[in-house]
mmCIF file of the C-alpha atoms, coordinates in Angstrom:
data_MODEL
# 
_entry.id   MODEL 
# 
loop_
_atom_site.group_PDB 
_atom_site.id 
_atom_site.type_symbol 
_atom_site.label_atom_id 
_atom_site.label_alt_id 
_atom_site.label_comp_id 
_atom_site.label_asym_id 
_atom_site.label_entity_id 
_atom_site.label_seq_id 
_atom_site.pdbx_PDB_ins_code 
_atom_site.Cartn_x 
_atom_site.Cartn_y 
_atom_site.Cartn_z 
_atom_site.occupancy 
_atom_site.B_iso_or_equiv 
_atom_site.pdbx_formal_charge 
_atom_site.auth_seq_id 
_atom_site.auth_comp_id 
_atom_site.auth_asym_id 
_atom_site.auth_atom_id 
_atom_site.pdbx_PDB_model_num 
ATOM 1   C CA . UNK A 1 1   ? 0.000   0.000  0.000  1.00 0.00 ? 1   UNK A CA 1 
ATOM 2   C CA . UNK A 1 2   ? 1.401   3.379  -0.892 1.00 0.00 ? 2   UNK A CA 1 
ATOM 3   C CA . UNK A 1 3   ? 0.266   6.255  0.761  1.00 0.00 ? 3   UNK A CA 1 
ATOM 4   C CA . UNK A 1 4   ? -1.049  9.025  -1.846 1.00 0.00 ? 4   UNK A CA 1 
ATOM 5   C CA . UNK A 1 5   ? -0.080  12.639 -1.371 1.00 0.00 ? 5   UNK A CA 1 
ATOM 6   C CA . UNK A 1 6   ? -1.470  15.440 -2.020 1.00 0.00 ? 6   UNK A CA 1 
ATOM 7   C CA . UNK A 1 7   ? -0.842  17.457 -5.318 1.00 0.00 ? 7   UNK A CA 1 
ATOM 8   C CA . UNK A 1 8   ? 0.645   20.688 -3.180 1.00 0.00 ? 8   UNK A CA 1 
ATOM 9   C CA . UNK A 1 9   ? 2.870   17.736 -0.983 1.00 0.00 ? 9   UNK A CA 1 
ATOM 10  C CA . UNK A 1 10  ? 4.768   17.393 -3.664 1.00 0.00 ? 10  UNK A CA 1 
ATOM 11  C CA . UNK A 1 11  ? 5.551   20.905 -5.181 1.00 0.00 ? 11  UNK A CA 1 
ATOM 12  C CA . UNK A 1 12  ? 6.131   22.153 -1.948 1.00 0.00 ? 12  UNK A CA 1 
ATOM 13  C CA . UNK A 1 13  ? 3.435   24.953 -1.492 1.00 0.00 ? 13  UNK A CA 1 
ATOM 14  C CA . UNK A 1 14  ? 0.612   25.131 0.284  1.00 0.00 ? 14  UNK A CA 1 
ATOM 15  C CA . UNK A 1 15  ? -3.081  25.954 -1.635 1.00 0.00 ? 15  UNK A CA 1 
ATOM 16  C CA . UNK A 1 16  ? -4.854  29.279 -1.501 1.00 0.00 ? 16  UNK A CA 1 
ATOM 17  C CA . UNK A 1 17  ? -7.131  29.443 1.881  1.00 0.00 ? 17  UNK A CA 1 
ATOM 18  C CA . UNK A 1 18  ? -10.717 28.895 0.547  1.00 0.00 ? 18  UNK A CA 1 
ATOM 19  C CA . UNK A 1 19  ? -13.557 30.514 2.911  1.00 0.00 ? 19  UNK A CA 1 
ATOM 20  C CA . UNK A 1 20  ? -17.043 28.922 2.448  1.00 0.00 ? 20  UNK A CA 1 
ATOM 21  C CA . UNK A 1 21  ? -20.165 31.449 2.602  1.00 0.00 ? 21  UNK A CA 1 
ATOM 22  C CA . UNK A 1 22  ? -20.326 30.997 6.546  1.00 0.00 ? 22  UNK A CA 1 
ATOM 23  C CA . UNK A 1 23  ? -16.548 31.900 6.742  1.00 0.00 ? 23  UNK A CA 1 
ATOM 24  C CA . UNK A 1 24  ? -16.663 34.678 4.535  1.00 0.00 ? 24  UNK A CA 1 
ATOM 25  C CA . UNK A 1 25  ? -19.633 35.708 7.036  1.00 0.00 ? 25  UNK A CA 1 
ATOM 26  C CA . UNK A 1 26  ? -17.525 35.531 10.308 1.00 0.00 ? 26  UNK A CA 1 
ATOM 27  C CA . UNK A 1 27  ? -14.788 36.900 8.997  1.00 0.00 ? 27  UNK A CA 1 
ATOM 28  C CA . UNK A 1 28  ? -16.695 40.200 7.920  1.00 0.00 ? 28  UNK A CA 1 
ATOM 29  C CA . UNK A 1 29  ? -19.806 40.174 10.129 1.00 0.00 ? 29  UNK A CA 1 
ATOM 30  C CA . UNK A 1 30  ? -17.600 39.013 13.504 1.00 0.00 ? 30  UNK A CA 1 
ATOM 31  C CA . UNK A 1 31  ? -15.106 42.594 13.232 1.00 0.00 ? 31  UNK A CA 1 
ATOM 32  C CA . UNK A 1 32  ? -18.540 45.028 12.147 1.00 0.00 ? 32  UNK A CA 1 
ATOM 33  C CA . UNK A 1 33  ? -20.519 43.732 15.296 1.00 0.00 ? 33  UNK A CA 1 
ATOM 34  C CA . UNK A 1 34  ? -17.392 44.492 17.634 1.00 0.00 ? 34  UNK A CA 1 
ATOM 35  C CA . UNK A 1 35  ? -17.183 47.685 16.062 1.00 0.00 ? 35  UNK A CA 1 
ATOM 36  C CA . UNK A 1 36  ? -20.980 48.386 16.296 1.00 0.00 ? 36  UNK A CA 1 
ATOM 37  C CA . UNK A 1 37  ? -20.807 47.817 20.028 1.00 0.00 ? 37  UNK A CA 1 
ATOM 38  C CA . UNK A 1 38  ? -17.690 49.851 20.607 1.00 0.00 ? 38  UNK A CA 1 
ATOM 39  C CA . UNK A 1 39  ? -19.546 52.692 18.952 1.00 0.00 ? 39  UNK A CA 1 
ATOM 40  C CA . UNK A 1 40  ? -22.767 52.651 20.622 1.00 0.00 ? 40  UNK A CA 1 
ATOM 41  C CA . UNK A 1 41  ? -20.499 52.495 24.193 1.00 0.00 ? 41  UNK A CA 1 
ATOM 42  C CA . UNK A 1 42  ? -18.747 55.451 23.548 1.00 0.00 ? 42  UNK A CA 1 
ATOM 43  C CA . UNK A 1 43  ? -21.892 57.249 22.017 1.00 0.00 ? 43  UNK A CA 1 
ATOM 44  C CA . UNK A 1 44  ? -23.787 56.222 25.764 1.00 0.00 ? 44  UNK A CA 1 
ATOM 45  C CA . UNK A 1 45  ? -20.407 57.682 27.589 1.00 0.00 ? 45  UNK A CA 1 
ATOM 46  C CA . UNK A 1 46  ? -20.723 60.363 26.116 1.00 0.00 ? 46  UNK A CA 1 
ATOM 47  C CA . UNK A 1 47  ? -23.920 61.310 26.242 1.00 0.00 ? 47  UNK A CA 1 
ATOM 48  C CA . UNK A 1 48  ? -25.023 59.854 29.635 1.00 0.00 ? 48  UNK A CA 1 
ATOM 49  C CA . UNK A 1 49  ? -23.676 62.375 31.683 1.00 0.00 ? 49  UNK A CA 1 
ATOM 50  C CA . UNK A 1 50  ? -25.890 65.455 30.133 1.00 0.00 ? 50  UNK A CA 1 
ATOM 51  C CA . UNK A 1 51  ? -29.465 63.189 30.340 1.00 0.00 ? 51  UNK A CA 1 
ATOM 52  C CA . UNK A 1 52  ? -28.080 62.434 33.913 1.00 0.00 ? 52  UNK A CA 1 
ATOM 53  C CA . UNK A 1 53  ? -28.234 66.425 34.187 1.00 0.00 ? 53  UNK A CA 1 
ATOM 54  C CA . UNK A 1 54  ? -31.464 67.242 32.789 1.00 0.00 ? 54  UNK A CA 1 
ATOM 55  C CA . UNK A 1 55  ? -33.555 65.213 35.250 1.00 0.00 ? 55  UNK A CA 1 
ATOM 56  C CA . UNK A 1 56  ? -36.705 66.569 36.528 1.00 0.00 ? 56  UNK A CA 1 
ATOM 57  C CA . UNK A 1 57  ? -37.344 69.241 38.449 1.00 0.00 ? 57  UNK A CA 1 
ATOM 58  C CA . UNK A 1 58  ? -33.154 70.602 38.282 1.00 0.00 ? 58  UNK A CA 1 
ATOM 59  C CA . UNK A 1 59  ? -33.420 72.772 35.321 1.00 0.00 ? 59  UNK A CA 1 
ATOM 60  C CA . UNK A 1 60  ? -31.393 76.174 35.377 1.00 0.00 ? 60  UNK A CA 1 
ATOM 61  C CA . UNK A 1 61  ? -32.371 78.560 37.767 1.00 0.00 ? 61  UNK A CA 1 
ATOM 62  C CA . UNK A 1 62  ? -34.094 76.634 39.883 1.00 0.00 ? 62  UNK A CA 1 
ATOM 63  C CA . UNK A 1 63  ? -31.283 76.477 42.401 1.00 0.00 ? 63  UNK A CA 1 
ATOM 64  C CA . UNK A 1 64  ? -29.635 78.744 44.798 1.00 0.00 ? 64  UNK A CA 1 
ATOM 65  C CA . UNK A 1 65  ? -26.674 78.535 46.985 1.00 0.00 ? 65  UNK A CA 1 
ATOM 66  C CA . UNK A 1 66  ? -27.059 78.937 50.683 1.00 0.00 ? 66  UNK A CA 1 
ATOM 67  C CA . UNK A 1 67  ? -24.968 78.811 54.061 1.00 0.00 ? 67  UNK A CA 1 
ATOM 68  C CA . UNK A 1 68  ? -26.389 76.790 56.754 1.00 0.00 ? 68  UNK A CA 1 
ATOM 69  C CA . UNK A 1 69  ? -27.047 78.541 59.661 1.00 0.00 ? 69  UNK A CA 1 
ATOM 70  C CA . UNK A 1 70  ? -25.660 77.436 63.170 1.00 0.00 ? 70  UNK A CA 1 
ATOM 71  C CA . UNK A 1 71  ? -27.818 74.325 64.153 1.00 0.00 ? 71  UNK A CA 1 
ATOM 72  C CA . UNK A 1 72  ? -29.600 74.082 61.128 1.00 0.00 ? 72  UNK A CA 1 
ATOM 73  C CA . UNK A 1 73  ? -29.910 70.682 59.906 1.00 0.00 ? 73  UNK A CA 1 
ATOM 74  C CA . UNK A 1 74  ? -30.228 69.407 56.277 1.00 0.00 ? 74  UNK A CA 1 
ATOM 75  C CA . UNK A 1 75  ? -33.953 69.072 57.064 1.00 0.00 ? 75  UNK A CA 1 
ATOM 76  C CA . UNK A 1 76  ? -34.292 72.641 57.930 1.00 0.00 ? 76  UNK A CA 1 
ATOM 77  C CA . UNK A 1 77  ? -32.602 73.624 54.761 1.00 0.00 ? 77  UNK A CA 1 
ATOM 78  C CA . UNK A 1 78  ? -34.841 71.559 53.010 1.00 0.00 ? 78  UNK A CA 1 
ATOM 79  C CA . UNK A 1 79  ? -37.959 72.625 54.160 1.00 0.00 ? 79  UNK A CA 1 
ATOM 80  C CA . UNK A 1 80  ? -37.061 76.314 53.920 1.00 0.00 ? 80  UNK A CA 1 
ATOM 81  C CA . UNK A 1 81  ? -35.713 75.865 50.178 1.00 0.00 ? 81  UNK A CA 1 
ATOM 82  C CA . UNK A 1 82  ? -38.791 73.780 48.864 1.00 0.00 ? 82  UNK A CA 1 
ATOM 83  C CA . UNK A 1 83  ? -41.529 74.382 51.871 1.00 0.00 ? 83  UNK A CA 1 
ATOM 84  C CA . UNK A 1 84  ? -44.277 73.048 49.140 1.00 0.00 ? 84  UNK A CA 1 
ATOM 85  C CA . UNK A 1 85  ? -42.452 69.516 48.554 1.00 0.00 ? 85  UNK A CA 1 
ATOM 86  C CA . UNK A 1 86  ? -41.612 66.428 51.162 1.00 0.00 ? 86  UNK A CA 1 
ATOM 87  C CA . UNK A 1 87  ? -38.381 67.044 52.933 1.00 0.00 ? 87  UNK A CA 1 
ATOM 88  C CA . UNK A 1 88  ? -36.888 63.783 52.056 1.00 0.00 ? 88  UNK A CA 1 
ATOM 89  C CA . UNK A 1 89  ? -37.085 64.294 48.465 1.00 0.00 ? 89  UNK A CA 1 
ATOM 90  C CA . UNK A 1 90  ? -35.248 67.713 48.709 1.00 0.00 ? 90  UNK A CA 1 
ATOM 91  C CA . UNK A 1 91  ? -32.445 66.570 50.618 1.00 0.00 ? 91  UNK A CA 1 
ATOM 92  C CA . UNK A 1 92  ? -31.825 64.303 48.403 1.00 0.00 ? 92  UNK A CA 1 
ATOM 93  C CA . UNK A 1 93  ? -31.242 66.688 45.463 1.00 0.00 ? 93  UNK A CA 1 
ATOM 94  C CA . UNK A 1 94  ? -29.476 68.544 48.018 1.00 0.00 ? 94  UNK A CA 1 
ATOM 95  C CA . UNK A 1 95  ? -27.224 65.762 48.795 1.00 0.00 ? 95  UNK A CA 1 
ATOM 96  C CA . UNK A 1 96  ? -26.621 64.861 45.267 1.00 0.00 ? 96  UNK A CA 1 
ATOM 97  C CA . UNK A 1 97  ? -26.505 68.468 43.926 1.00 0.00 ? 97  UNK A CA 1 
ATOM 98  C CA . UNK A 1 98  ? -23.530 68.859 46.439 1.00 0.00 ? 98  UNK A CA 1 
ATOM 99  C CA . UNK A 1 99  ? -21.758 65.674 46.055 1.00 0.00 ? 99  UNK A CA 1 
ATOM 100 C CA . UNK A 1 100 ? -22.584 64.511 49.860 1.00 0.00 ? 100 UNK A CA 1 
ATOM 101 C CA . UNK A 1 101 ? -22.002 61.171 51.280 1.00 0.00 ? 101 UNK A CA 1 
ATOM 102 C CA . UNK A 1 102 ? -24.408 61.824 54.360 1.00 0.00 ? 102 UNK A CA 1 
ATOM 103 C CA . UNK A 1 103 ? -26.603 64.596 55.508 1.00 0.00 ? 103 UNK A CA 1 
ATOM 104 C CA . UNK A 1 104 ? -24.331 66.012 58.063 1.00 0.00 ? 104 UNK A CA 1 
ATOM 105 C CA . UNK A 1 105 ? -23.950 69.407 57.278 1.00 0.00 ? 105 UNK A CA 1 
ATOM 106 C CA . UNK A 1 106 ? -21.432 72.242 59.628 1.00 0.00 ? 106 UNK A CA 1 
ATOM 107 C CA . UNK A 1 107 ? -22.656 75.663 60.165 1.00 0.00 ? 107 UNK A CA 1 
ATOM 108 C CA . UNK A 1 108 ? -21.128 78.360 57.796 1.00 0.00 ? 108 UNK A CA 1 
ATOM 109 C CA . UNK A 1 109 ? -20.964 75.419 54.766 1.00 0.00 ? 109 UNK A CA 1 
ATOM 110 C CA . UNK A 1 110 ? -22.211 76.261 51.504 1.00 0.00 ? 110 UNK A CA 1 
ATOM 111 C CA . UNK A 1 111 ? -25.017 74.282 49.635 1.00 0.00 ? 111 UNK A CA 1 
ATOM 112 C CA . UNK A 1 112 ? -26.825 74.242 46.345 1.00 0.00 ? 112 UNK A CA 1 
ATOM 113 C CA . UNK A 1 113 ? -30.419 73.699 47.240 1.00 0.00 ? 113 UNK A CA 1 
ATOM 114 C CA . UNK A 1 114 ? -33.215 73.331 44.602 1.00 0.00 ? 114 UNK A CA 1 
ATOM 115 C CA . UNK A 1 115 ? -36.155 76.411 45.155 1.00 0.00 ? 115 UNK A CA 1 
ATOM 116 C CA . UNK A 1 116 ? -39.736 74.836 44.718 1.00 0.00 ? 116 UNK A CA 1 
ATOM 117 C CA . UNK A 1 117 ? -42.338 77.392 44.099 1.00 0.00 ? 117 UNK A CA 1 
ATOM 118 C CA . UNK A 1 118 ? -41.630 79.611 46.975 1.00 0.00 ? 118 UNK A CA 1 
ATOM 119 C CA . UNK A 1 119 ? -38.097 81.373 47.178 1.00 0.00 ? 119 UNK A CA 1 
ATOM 120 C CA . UNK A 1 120 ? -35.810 81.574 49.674 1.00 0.00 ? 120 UNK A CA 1 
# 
């Protein structure tokens, strides 16, 4: 029994790569979809901090800086910034507004606080 090689065995080069339909699929389709998704991330990092900006309720204007008064709380400032809305809600655009980790607030420190209908 001989073994039988192959026509390219025996000149010494190797044949021309030959993609099927599928291939020729993967091979395009695989490097547009990574591309797609790379595209649509840095669109939504873009763009995710100014929707993240124009929630409701903080449009421009419709906050004020204050100082907190000796013994004032963060509920105090609340309810004198926004008397017509729950406390709890406006502290929390105060503490977010202001970058705070807690609601501890020291006389004399300066706060953004969102007006509701009634000024300060």
């Amino acid at each position: 029994m001989s073994a039988q090689l192959a026509p390219h065995a025996l000149s010494g080069t190797t044949p021309a790569l030959r993609l099927t339909r599928r291939g020729r699929l993967v091979l395009i389709g695989l490097p547009l979809m990574l591309g797609a998704a790379v595209l649509l991330t840095l669109i939504g990092f873009f763009t995710a901090p100014a929707l993240a900006s124009s929630g409701p309720g903080l449009g421009p204007g419709r906050t004020v800086a204050v100082a907190v008064g000796p013994g004032q709380t963060l509920w105090d400032v609340a309810v004198l910034a926004a008397p017509d809305r729950h406390p709890h809600d406006v502290i929390a655009e105060i503490q977010q507004l202001n970058n705070l980790p807690d609601s501890v607030v020291r006389a004399g420190q300066r706060l953004f606080v969102p007006l509701g209908d009634e000024e300060l």
